[in-house]
C-alpha positions as CSV (number, residue, x, y, z in Angstrom):
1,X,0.0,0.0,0.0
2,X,3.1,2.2,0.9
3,X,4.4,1.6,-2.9
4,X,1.0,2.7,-4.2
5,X,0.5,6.0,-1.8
6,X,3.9,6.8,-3.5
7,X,3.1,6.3,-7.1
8,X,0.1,8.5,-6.5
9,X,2.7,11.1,-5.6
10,X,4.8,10.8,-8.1
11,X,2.0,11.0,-10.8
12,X,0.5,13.9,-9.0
13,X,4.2,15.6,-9.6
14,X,4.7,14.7,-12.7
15,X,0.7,15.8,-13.7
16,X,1.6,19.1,-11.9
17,X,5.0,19.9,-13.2
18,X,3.4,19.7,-16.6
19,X,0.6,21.3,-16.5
20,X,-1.9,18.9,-16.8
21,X,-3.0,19.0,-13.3
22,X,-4.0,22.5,-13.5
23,X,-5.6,22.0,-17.0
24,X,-8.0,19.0,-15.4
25,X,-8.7,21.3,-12.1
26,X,-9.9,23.9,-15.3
27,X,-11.7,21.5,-16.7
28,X,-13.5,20.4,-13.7
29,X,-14.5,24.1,-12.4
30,X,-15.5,24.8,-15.7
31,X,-17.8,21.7,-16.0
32,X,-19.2,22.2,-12.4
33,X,-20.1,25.8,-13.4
34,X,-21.7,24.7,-16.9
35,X,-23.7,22.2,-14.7
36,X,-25.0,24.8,-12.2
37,X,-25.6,27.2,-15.4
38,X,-27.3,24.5,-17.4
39,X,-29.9,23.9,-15.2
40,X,-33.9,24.2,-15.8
41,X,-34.4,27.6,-15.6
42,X,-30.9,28.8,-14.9
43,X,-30.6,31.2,-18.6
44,X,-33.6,33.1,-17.3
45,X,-32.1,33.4,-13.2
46,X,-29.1,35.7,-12.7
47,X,-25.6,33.1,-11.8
48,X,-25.6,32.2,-8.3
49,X,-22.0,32.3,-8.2
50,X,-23.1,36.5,-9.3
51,X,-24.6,37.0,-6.4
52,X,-21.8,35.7,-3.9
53,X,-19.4,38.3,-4.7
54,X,-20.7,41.7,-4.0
55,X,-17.7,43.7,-5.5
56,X,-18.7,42.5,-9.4
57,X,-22.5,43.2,-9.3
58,X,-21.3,47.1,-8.6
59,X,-19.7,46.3,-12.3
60,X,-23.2,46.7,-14.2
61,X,-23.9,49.8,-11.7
62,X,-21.2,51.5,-14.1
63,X,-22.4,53.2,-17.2
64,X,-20.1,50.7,-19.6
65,X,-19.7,47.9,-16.8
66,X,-21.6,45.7,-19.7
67,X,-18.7,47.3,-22.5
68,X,-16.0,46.1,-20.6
69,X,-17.5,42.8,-19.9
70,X,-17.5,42.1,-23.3
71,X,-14.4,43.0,-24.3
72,X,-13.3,40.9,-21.5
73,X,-15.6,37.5,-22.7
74,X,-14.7,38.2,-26.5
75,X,-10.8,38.4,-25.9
76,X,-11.0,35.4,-23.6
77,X,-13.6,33.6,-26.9
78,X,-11.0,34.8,-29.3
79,X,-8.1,32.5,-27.9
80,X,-10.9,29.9,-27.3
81,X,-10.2,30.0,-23.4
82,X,-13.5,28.2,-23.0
83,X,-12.6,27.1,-19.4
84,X,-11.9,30.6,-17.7
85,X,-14.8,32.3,-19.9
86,X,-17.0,29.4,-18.2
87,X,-16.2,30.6,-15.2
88,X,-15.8,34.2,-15.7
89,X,-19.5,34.1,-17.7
90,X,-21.4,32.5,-14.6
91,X,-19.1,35.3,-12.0
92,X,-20.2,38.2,-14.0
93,X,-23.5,37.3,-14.9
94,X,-22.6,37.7,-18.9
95,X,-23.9,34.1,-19.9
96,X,-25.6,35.4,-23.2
97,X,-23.6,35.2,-26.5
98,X,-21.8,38.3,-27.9
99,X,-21.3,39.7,-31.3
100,X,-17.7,41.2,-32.0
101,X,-19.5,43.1,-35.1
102,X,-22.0,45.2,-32.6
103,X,-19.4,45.4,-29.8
104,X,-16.6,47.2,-32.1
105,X,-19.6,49.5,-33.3
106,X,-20.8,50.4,-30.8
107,X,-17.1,51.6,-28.9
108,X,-16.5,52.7,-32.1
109,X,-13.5,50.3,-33.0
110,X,-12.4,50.0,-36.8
111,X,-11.6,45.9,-36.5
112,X,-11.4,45.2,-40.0
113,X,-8.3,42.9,-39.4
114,X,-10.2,39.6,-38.0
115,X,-6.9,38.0,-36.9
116,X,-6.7,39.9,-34.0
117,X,-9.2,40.6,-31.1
118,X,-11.0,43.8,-30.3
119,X,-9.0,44.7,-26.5
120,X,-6.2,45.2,-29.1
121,X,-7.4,47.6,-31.2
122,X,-8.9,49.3,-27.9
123,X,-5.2,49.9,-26.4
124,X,-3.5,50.4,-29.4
125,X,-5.7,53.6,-29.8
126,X,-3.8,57.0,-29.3
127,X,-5.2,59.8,-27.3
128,X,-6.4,62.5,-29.3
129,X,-3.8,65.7,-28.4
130,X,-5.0,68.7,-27.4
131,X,-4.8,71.4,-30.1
132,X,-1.8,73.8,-29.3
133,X,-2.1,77.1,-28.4
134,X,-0.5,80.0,-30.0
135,X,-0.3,82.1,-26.7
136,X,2.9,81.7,-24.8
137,X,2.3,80.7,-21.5
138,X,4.7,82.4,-18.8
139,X,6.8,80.0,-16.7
140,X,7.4,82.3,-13.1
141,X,11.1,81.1,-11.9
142,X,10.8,79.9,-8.0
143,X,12.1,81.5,-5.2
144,X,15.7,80.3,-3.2
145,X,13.1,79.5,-0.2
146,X,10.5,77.5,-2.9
147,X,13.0,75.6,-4.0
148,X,14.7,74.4,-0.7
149,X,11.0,73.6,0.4
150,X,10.2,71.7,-3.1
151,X,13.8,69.9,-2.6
152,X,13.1,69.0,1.0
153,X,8.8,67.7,0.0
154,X,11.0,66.0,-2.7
155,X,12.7,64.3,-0.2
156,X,10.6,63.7,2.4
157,X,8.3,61.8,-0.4
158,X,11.2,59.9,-1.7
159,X,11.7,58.7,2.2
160,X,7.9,57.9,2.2
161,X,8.2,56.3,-0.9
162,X,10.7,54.4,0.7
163,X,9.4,53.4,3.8
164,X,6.2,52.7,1.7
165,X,8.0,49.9,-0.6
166,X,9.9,48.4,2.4
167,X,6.7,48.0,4.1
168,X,5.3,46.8,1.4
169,X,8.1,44.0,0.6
170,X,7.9,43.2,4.5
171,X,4.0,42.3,3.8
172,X,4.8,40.6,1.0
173,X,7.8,38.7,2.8
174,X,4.8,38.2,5.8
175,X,2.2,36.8,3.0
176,X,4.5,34.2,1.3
177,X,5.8,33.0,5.0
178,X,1.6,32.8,5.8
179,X,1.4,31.7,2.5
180,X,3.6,28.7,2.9
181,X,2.5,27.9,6.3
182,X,-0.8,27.3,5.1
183,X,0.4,25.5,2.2
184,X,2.2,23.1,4.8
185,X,-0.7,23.0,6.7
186,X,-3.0,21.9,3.4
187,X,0.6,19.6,2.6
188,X,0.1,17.9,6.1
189,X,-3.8,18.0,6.1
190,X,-3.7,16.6,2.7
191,X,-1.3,14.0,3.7
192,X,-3.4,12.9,6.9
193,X,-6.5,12.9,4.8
194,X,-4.6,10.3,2.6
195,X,-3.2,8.4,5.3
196,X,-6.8,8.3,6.6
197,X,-8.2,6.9,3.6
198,X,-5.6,4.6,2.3
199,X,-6.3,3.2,6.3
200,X,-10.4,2.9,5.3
201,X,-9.5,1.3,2.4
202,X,-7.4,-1.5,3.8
203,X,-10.3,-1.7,5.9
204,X,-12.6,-2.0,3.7
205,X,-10.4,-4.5,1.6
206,X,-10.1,-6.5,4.8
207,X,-14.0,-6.7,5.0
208,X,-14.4,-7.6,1.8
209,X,-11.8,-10.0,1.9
210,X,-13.2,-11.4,5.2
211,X,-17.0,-11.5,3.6
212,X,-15.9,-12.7,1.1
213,X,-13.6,-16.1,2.5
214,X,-16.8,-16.2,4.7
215,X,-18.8,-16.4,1.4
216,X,-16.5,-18.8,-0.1
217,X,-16.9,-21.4,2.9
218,X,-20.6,-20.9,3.4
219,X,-20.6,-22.3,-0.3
220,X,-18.8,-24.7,0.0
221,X,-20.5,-25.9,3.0
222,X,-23.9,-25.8,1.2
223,X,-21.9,-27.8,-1.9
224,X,-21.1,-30.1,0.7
225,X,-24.6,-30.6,2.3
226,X,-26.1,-30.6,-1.5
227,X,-24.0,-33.7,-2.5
228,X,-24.9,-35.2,0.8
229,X,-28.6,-34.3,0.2
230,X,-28.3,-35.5,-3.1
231,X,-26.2,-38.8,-2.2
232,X,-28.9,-39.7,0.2
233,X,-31.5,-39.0,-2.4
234,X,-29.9,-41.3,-4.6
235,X,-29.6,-44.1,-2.2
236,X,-33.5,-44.0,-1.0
237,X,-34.0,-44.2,-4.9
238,X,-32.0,-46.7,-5.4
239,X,-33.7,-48.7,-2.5
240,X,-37.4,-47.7,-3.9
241,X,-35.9,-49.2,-7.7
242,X,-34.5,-52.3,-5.6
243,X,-37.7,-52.4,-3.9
244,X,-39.9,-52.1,-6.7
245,X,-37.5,-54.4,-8.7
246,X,-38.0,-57.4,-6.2
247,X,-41.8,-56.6,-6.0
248,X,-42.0,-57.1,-9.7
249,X,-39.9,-60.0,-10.0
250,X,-42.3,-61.4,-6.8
251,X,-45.5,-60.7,-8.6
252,X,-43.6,-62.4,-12.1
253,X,-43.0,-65.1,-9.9
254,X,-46.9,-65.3,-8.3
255,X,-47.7,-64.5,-12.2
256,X,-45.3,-67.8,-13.2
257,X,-47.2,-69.8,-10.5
258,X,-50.8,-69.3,-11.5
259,X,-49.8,-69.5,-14.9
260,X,-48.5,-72.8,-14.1
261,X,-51.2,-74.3,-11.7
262,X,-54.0,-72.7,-14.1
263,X,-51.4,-74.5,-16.8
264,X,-51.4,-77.7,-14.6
265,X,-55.5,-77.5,-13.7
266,X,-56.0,-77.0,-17.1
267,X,-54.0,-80.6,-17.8
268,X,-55.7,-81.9,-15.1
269,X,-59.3,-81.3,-16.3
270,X,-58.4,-81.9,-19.7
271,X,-57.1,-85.8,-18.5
272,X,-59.7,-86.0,-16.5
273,X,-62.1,-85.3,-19.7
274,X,-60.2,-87.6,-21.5
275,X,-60.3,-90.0,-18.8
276,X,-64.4,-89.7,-18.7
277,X,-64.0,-89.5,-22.3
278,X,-62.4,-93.4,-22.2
279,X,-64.7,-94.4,-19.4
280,X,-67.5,-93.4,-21.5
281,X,-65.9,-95.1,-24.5
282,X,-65.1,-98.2,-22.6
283,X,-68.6,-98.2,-21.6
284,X,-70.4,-98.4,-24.7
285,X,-68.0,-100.9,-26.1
286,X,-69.4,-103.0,-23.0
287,X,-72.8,-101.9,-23.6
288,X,-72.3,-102.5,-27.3
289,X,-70.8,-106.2,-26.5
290,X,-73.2,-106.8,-24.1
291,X,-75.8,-106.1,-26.6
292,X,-74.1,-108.3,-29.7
293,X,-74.3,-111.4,-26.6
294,X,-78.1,-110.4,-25.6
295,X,-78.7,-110.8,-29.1
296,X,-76.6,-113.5,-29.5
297,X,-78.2,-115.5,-26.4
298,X,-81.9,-114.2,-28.3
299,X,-80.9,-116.0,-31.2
300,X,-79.6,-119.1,-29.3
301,X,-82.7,-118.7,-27.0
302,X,-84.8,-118.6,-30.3
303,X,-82.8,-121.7,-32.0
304,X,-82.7,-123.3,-29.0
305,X,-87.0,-122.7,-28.7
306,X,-87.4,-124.1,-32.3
307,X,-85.7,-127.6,-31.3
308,X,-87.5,-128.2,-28.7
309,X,-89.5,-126.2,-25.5
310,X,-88.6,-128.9,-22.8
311,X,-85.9,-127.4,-21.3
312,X,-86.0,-127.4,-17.6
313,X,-87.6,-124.1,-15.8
314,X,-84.8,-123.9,-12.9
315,X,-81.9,-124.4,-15.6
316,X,-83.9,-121.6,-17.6
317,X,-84.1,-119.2,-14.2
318,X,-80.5,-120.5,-13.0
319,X,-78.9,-119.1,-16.4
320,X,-80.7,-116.3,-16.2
321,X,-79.6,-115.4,-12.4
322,X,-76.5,-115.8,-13.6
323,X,-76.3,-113.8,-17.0
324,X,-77.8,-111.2,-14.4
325,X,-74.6,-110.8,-12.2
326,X,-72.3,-111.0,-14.7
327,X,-73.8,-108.1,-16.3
328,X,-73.6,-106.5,-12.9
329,X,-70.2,-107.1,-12.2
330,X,-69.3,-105.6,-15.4
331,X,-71.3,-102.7,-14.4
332,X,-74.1,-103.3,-16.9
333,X,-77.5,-101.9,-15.8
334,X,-80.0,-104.5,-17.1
335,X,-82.8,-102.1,-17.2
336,X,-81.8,-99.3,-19.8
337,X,-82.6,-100.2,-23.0
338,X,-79.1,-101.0,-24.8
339,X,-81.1,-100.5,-27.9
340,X,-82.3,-97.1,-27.8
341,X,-78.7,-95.8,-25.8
342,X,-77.3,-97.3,-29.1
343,X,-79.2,-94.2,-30.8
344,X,-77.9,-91.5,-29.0
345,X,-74.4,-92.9,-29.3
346,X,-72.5,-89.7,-30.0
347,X,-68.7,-88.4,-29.7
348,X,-68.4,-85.1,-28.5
349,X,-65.1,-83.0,-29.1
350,X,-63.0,-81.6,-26.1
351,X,-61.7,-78.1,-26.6
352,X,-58.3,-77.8,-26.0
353,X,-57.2,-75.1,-22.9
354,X,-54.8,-72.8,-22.7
């Protein structure tokens, strides 16, 4: 910071010791006043810098106050000193353009020469001589006594004169000490104003600094409890996909299982169709076979009534008892009608199940 409080310096040397330091103060003063001048209503208000200085509003109290005023502003436009007449337009109140034209006619100035600005043609005028007279004016000689008193007033101003100039230097001399001890005093002020506020502005860089390492770790800490936040959130979901991934392979399996047993009942009824299916089949192949051996014993029993009619009633009953439970025990019911189930034999067809 010490390095940088002394480069200021030196630029503020070098700025001054070349002029430019003065020129940007100009420059400065002369916007501030253009600002104050340029307000709403300002062109039609006298300058409010006019009215702080007492001594140049007596100017316009003078019969050419306004005259000399010009001069002033168009010798100042002339050498385009646009700064000072900024300045010296809003002190004296003269903020409306001038014309050099009705300026040099009306103080009577023969500017026909452009190149050159009217204050010069004003001085370089001669005063008009008074005309000479022919009369001879008599020149009385003075007295021994005159003359010793006009030596000694001579002298006696020359002493004043004197004493007048050394008091003046000593004022002077009293003015540039006062003038340097206040320029020491600005020096010194200056320097502890500096001091002060290359101090508030470590401060302040210390602050910031400060706020902002402060900022820097509240991130981080808010990165860090993010990715944690995030982390977990990724776990749950990976525990609700794991979850969700077993209940679906669970419900494939309990889908795989009633497929299968609806599969397997399926089988089931369709071999148990079959197997009624054969029952049925084996049935009335019995039935039919029973039948062919009814008829057949009706034919015998017919053959057998045509050779002769003396067979014996108990053999007749006997057989018969007989021919009954064998038709039993092969699960023949001897009182349906083979002959009209022998109609209504049929084969149905058994859909197949999926």
């Amino acid at each position: 910071m010490q390095e940088l409080t002394e480069l200021k310096n030196l630029v503020i040397q070098s700025l001054e010791a070349n002029g430019s330091l003065a020129k940007i103060r100009a420059q400065i003063r002369a916007s501030v006043f253009n600002v104050v001048d340029q307000q709403d209503g300002q062109q039609k208000k006298q300058s409010p810098f006019f009215w702080e200085n007492n001594k140049a509003q007596t100017i316009y109290e003078l019969q050419q106050g306004k005259d000399m005023l010009e001069i002033i502003k168009e010798f100042l436009l002339f050498y385009d000193m646009h700064y000072t007449n900024s300045i010296f337009s809003s002190e004296s109140n003269l903020r409306e353009d001038i014309n050099r034209e009705n300026i040099a006619k009306k103080l009577g100035i023969d500017a026909v020469d452009q190149t050159k600005p009217l204050l010069y043609y004003l001085i370089g005028k001669k005063p008009q001589q008074a005309p000479q007279k022919n009369e001879q004016l008599k020149v009385a000689q003075p007295s021994p006594k005159d003359l010793h008193q006009v030596q000694q007033q001579q002298k006696q101003d020359q002493q004043n004169q004197l004493k007048a100039e050394q008091d003046k230097q000593r004022q002077d001399l009293l003015k540039q000490e006062e003038l340097k001890k206040k320029q020491q005093e600005l020096k010194e002020q200056q320097l502890k104003e500096q001091q002060l506020k290359d101090q508030q502005f470590k401060e302040r860089e210390l602050q910031k600094e400060q706020q902002l390492k402060k900022q820097q770790e509240e991130q981080k800490k808010q990165q860090e409890q993010q990715k944690q936040k995030e982390e977990q959130q990724r776990l749950e979901k990976e525990k609700q996909e794991k979850i969700k991934q077993d209940e679906l392979k669970r419900q494939q399996q309990e889908q795989k299982e009633q497929q299968r047993q609806l599969e397997q009942q399926k089988l089931q009824q369709q071999q148990e169709i079959m197997r009624q299916e054969d029952a049925r089949r084996k049935k009335l192949e019995e039935e039919k076979k029973l039948k062919e051996q009814r008829y057949e014993d009706e034919k015998f029993e017919d053959y057998k009534g045509q050779i002769g009619e003396d067979i014996d009633d108990e053999q007749q009953i006997g057989e018969s008892d007989e021919y009954m439970q064998q038709s039993q025990s092969q699960g023949i019911d001897m009182t349906v009608d083979s002959a009209a189930l022998e109609e209504f034999d049929y084969y149905e067809d058994v859909e197949e199940l999926d």
